[in-house]
N, CA, C and O atoms as a printed pandas DataFrame, in Angstrom:
     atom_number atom_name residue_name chain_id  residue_number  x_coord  y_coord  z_coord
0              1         N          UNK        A               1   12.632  -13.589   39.725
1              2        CA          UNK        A               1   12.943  -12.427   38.914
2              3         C          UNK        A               1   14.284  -11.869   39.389
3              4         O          UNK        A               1   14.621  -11.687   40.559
4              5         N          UNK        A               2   15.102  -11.593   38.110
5              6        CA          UNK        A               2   16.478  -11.330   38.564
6              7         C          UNK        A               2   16.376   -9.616   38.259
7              8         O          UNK        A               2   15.643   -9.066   37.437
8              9         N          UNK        A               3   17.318   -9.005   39.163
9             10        CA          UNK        A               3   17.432   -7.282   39.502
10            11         C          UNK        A               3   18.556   -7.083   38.990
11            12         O          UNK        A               3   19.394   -6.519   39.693
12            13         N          UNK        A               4   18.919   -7.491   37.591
13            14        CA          UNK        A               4   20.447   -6.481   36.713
14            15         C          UNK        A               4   19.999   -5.275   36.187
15            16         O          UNK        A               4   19.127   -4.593   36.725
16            17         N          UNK        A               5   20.366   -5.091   35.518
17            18        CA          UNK        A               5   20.587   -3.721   34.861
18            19         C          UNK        A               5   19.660   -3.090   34.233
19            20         O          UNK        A               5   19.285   -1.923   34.343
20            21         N          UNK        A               6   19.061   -4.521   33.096
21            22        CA          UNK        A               6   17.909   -4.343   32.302
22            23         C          UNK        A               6   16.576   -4.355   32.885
23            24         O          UNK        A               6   15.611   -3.928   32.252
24            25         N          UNK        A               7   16.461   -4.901   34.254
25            26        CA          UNK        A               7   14.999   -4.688   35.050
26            27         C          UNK        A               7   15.132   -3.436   35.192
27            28         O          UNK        A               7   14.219   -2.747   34.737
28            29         N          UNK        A               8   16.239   -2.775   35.825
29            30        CA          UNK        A               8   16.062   -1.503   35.845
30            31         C          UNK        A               8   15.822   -0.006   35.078
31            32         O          UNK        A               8   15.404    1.085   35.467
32            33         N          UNK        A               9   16.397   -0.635   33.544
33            34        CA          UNK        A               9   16.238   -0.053   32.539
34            35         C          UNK        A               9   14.811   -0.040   31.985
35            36         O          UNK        A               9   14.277    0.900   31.397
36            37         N          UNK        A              10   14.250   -1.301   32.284
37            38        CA          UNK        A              10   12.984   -2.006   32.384
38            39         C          UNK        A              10   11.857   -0.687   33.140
39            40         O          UNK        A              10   10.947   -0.019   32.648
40            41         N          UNK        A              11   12.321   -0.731   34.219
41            42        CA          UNK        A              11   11.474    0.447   35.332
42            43         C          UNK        A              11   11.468    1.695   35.163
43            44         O          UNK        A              11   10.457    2.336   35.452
44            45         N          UNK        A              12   12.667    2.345   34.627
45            46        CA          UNK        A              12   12.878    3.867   34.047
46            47         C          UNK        A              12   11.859    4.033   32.525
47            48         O          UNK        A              12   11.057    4.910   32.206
48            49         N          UNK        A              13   12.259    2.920   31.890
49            50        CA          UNK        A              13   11.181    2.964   30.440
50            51         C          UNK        A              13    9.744    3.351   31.084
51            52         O          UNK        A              13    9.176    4.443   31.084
52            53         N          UNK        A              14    9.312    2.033   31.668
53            54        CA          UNK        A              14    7.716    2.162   32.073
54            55         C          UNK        A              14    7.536    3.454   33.536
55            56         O          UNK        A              14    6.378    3.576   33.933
56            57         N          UNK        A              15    8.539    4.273   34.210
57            58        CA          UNK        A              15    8.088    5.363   34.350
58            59         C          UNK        A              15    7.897    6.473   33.119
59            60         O          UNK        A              15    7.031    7.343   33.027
60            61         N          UNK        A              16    8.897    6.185   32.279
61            62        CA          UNK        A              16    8.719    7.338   30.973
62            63         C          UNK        A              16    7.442    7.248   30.606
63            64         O          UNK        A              16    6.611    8.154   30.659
64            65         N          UNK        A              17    7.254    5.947   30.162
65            66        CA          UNK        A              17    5.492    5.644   29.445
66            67         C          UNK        A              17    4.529    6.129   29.907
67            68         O          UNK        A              17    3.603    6.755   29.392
68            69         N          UNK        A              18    4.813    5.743   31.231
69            70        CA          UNK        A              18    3.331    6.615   32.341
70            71         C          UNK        A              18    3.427    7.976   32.207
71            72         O          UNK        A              18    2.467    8.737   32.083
72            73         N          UNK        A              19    4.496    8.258   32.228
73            74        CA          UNK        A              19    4.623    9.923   32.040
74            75         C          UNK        A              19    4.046   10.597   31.155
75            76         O          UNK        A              19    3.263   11.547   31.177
76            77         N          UNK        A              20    4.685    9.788   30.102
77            78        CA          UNK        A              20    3.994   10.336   28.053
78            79         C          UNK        A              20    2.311    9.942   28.402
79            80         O          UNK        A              20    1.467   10.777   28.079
80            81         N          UNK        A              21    1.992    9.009   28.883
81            82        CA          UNK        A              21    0.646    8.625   29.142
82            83         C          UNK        A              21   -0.283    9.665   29.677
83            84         O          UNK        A              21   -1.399    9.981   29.263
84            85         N          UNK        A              22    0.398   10.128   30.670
85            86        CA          UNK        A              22   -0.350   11.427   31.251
86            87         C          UNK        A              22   -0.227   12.317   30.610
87            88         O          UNK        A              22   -1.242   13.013   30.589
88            89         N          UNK        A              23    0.555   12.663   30.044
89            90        CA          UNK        A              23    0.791   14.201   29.271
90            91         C          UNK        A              23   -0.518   13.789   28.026
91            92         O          UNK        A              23   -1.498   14.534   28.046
92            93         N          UNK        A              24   -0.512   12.529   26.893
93            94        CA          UNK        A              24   -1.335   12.575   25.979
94            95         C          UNK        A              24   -2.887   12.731   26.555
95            96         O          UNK        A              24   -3.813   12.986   25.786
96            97         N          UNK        A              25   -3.048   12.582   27.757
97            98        CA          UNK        A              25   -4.193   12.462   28.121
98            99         C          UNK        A              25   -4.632   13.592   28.605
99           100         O          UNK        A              25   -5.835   13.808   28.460
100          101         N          UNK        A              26   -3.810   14.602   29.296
101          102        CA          UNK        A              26   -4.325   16.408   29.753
102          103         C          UNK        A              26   -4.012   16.472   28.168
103          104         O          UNK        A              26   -5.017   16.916   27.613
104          105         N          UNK        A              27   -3.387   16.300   27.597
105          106        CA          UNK        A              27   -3.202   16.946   26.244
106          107         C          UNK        A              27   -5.027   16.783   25.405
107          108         O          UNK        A              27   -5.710   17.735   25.026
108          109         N          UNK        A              28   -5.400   15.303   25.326
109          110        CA          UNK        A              28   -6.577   15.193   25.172
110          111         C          UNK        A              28   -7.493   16.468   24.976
111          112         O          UNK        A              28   -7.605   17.045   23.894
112          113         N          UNK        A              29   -7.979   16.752   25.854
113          114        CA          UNK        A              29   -8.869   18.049   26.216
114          115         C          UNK        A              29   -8.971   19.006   25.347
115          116         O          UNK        A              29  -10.024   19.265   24.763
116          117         N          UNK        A              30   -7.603   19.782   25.138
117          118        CA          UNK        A              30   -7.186   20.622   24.407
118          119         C          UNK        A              30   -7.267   20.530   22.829
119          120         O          UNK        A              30   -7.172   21.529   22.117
120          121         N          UNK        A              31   -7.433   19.372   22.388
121          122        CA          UNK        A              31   -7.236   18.836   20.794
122          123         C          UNK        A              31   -8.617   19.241   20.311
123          124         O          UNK        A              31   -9.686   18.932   20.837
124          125         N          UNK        A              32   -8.440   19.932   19.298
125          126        CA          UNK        A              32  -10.059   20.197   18.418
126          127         C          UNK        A              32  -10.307   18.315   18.183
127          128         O          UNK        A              32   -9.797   17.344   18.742
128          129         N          UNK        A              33  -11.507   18.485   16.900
129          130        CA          UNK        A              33  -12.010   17.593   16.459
130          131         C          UNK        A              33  -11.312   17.730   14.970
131          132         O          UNK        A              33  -10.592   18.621   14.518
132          133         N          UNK        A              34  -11.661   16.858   14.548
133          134        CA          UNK        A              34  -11.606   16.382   13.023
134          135         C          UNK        A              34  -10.039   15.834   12.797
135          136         O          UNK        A              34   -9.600   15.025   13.615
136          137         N          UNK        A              35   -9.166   16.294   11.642
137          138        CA          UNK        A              35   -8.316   15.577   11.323
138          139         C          UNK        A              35   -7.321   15.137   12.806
139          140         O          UNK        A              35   -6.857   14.047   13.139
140          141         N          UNK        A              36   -7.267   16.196   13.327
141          142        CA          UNK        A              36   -5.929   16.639   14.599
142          143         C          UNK        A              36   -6.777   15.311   15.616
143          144         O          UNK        A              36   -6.316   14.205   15.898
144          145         N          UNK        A              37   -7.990   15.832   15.965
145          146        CA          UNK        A              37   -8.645   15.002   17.493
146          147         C          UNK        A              37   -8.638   13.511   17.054
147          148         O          UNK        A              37   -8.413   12.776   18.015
148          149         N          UNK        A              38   -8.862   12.694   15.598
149          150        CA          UNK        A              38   -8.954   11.606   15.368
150          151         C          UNK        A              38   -7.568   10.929   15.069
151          152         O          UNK        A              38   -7.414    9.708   15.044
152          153         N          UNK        A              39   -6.779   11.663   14.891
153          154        CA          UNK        A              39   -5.257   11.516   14.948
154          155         C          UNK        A              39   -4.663   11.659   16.500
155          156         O          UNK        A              39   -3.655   11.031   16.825
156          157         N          UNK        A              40   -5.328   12.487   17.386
157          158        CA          UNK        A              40   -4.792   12.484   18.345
158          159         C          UNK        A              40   -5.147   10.302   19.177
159          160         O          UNK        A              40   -4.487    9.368   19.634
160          161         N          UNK        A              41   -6.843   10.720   18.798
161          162        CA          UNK        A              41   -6.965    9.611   19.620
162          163         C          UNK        A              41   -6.528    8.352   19.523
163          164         O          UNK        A              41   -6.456    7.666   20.542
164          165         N          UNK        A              42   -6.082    7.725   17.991
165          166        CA          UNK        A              42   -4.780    6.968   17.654
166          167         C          UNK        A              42   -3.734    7.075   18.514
167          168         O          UNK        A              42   -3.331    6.212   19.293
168          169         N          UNK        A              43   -3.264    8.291   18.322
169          170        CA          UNK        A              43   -1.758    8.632   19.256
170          171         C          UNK        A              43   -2.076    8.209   20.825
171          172         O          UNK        A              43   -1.137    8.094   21.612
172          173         N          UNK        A              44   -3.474    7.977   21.251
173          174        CA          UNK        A              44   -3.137    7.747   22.823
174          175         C          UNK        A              44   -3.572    6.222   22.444
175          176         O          UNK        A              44   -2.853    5.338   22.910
176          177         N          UNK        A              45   -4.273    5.975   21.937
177          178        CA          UNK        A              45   -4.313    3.977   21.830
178          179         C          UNK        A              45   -3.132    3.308   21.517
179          180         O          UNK        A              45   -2.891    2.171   21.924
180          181         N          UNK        A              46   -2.191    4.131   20.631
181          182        CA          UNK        A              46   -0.630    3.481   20.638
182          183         C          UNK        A              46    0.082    3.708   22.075
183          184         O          UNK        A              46    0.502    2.801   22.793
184          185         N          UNK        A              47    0.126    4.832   22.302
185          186        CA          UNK        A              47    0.832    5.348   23.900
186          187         C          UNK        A              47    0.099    4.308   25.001
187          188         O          UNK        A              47    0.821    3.988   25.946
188          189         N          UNK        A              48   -0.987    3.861   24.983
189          190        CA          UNK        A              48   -1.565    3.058   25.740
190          191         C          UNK        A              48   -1.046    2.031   25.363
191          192         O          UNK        A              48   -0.464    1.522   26.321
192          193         N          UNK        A              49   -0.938    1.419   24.432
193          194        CA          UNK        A              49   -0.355   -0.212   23.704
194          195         C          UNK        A              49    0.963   -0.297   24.286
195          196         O          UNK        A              49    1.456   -1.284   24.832
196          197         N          UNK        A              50    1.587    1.064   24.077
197          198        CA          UNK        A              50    3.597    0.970   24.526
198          199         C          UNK        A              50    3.309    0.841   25.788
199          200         O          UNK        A              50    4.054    0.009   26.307
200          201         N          UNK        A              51    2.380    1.404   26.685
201          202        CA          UNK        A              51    2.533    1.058   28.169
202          203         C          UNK        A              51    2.324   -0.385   28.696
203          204         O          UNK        A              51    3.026   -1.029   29.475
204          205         N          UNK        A              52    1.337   -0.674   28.156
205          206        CA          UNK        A              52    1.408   -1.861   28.786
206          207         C          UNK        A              52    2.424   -2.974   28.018
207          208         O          UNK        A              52    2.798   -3.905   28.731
208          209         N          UNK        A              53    2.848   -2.951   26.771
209          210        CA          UNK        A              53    4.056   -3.825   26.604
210          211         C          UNK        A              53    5.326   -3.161   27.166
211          212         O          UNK        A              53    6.316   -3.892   27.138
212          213         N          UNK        A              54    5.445   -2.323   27.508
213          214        CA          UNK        A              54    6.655   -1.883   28.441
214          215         C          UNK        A              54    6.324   -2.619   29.970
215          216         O          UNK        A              54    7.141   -3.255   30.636
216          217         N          UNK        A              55    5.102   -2.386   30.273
217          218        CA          UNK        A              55    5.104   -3.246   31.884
218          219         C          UNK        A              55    5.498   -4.346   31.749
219          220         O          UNK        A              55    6.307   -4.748   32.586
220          221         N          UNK        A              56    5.101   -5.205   30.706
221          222        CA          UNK        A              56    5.720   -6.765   29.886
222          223         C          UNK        A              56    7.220   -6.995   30.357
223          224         O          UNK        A              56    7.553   -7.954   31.053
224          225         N          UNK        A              57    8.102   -5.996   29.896
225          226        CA          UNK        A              57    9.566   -6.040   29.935
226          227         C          UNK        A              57   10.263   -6.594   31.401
227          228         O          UNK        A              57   11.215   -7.363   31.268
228          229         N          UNK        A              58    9.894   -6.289   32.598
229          230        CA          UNK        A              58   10.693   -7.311   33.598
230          231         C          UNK        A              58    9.947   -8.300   33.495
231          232         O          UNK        A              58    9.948   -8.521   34.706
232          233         N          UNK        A              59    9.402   -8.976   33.155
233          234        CA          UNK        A              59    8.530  -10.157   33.130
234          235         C          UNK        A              59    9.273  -11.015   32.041
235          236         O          UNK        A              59    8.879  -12.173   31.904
236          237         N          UNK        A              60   10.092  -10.662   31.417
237          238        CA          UNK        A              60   10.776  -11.022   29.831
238          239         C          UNK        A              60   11.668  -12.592   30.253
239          240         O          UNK        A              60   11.811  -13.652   29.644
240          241         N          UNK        A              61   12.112  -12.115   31.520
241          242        CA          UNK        A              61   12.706  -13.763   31.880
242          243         C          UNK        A              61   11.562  -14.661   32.244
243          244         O          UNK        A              61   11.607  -15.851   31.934
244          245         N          UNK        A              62   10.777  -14.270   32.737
245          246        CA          UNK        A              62    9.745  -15.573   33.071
246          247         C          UNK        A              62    9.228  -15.894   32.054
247          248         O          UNK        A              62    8.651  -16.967   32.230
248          249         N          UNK        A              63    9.054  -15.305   30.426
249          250        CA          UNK        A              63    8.039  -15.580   29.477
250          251         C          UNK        A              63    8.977  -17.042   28.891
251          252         O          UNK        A              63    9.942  -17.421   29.555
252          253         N          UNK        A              64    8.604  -17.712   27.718
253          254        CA          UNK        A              64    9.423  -18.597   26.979
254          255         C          UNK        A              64    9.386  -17.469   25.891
255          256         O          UNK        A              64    8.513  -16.678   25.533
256          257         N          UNK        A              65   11.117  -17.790   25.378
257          258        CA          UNK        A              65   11.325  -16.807   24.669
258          259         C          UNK        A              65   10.430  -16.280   23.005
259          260         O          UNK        A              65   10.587  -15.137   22.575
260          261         N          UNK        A              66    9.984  -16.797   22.633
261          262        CA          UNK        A              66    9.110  -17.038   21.990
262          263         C          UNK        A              66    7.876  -15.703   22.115
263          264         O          UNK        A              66    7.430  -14.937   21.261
264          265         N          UNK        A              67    7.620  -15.843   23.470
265          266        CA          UNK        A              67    6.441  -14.521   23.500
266          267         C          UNK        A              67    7.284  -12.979   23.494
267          268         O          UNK        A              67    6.979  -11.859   23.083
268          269         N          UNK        A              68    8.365  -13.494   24.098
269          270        CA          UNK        A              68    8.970  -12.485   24.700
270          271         C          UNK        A              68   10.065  -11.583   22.994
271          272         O          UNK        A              68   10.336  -10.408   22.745
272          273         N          UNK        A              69   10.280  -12.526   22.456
273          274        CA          UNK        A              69   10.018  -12.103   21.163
274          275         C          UNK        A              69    9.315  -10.724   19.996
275          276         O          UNK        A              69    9.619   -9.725   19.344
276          277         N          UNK        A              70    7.788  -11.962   20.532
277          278        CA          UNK        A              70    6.619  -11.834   19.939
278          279         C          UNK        A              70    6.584  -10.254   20.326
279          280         O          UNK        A              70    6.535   -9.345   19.498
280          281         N          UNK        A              71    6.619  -10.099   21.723
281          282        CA          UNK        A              71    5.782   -8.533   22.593
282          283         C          UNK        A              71    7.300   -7.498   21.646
283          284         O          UNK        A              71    7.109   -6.735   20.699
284          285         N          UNK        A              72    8.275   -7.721   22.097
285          286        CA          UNK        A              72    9.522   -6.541   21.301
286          287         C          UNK        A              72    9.009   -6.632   20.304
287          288         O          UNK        A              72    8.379   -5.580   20.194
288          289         N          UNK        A              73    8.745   -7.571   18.936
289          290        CA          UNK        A              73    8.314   -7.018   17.682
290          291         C          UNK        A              73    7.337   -6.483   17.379
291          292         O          UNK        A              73    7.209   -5.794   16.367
292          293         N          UNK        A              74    6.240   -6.773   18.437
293          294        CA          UNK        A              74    5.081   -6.066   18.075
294          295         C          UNK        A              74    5.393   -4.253   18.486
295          296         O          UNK        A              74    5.034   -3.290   17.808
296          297         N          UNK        A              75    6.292   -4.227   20.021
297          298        CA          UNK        A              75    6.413   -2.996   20.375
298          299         C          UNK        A              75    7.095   -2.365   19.499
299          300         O          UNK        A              75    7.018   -1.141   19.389
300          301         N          UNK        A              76    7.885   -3.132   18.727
301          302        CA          UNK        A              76    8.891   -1.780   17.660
302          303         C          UNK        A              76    7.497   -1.846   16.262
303          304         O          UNK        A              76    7.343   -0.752   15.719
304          305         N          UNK        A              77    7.034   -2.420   15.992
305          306        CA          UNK        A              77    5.877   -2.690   14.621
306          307         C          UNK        A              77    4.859   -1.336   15.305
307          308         O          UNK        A              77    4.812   -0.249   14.729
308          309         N          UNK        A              78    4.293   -1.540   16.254
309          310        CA          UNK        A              78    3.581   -0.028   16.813
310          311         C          UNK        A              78    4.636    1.641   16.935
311          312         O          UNK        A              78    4.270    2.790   16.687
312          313         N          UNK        A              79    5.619    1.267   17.278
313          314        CA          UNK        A              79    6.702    2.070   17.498
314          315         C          UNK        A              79    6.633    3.148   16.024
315          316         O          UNK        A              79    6.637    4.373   15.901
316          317         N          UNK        A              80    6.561    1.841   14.899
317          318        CA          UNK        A              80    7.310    2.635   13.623
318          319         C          UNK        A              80    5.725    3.516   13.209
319          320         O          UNK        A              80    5.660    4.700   12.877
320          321         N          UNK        A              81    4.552    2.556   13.346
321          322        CA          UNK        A              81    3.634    3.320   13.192
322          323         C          UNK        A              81    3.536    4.241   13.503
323          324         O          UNK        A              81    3.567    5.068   12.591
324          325         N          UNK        A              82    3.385    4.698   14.672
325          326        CA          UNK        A              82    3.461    5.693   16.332
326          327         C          UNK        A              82    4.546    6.740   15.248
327          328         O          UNK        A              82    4.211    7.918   15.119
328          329         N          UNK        A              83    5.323    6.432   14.800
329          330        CA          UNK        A              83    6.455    7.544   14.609
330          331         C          UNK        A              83    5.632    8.192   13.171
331          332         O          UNK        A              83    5.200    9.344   13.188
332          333         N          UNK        A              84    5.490    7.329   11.999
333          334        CA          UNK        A              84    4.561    7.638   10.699
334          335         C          UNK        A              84    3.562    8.643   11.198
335          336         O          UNK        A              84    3.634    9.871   11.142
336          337         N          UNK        A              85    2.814    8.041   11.593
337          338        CA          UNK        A              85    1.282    8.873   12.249
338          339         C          UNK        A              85    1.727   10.563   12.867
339          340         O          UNK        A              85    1.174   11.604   12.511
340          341         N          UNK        A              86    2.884   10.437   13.882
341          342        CA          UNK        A              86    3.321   11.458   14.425
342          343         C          UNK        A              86    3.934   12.626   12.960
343          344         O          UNK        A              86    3.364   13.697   12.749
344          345         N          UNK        A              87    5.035   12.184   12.179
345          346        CA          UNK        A              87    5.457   12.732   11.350
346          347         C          UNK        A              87    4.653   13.768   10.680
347          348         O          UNK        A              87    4.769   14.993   10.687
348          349         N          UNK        A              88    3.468   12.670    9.864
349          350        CA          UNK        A              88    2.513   12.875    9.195
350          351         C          UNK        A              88    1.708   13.965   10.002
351          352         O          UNK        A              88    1.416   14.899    9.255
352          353         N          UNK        A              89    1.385   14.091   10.932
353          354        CA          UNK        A              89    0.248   15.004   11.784
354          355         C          UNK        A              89    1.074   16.051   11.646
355          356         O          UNK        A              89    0.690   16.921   10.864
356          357         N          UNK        A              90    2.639   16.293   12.469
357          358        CA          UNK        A              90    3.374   17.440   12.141
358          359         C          UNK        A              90    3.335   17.710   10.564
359          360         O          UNK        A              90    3.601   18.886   10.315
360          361         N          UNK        A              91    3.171   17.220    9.856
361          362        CA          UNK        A              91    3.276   17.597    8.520
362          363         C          UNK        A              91    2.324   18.656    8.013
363          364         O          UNK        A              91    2.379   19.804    7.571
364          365         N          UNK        A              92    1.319   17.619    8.321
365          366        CA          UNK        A              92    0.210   18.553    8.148
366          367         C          UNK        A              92   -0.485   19.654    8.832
367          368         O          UNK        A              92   -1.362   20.306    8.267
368          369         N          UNK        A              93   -0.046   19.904   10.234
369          370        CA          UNK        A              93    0.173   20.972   10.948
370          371         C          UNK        A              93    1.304   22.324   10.108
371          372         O          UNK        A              93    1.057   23.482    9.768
372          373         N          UNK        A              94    2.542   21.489   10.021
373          374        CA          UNK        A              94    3.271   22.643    9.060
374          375         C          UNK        A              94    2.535   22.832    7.745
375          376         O          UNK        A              94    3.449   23.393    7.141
376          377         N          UNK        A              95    1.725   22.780    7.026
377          378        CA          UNK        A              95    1.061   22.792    5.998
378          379         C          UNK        A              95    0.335   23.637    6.071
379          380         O          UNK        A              95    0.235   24.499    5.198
380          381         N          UNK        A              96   -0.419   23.599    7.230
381          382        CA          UNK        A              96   -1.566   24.506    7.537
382          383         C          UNK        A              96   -1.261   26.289    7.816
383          384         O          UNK        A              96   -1.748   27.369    7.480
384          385         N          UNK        A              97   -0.055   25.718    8.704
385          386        CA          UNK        A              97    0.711   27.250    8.709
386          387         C          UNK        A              97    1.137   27.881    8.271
387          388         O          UNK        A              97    1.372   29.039    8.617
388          389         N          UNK        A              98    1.431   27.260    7.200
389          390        CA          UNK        A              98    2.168   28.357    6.279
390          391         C          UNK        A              98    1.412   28.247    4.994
391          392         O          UNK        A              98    1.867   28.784    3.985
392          393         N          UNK        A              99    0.204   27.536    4.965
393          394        CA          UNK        A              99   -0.745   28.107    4.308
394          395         C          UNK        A              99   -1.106   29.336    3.795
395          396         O          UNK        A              99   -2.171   29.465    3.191
């Protein structure tokens, strides 16, 4: 395993992830039920999915490129979801408020 730039960029990502990881998870607690809590718990099975394909990322030279591929498209294909889902929840949060 080679130590340039991108392992390291590699290591700052997957501290971010763990970070967001913990926050969705004290966040957990706090979330009612129904539309918000079943939307939340999506939001941590994706945040869980980005973590562990972010741990993937220094590993990216040892894979054949092919998987290594495979894991970035799937991480941006969850990514765009992750962002929809998010939008959408704020949406309907602003909806409610000014109800």
């Amino acid at each position: 395993m080679k130590f340039d730039i991108t392992f390291f960029i590699s290591v700052a990502a997957i501290l971010v992830m763990f970070y967001c990881l913990s926050l969705v998870l004290v966040l957990r607690g706090s979330i009612p039920g129904g539309v918000v809590g079943r939307t939340w718990r999506l939001l941590t099975l994706l945040v869980m999915l980005f973590t562990v394909g972010y741990l993937a990322t220094p590993f990216f030279p040892l894979l054949p490129p092919d998987v290594a591929n495979l894991i970035v498209s799937l991480i941006f294909l969850f990514g765009a979801v992750y962002v929809v889902i998010t939008v959408r929840l704020i949406y309907r949060i602003i909806e409610e408020l000014s109800g």
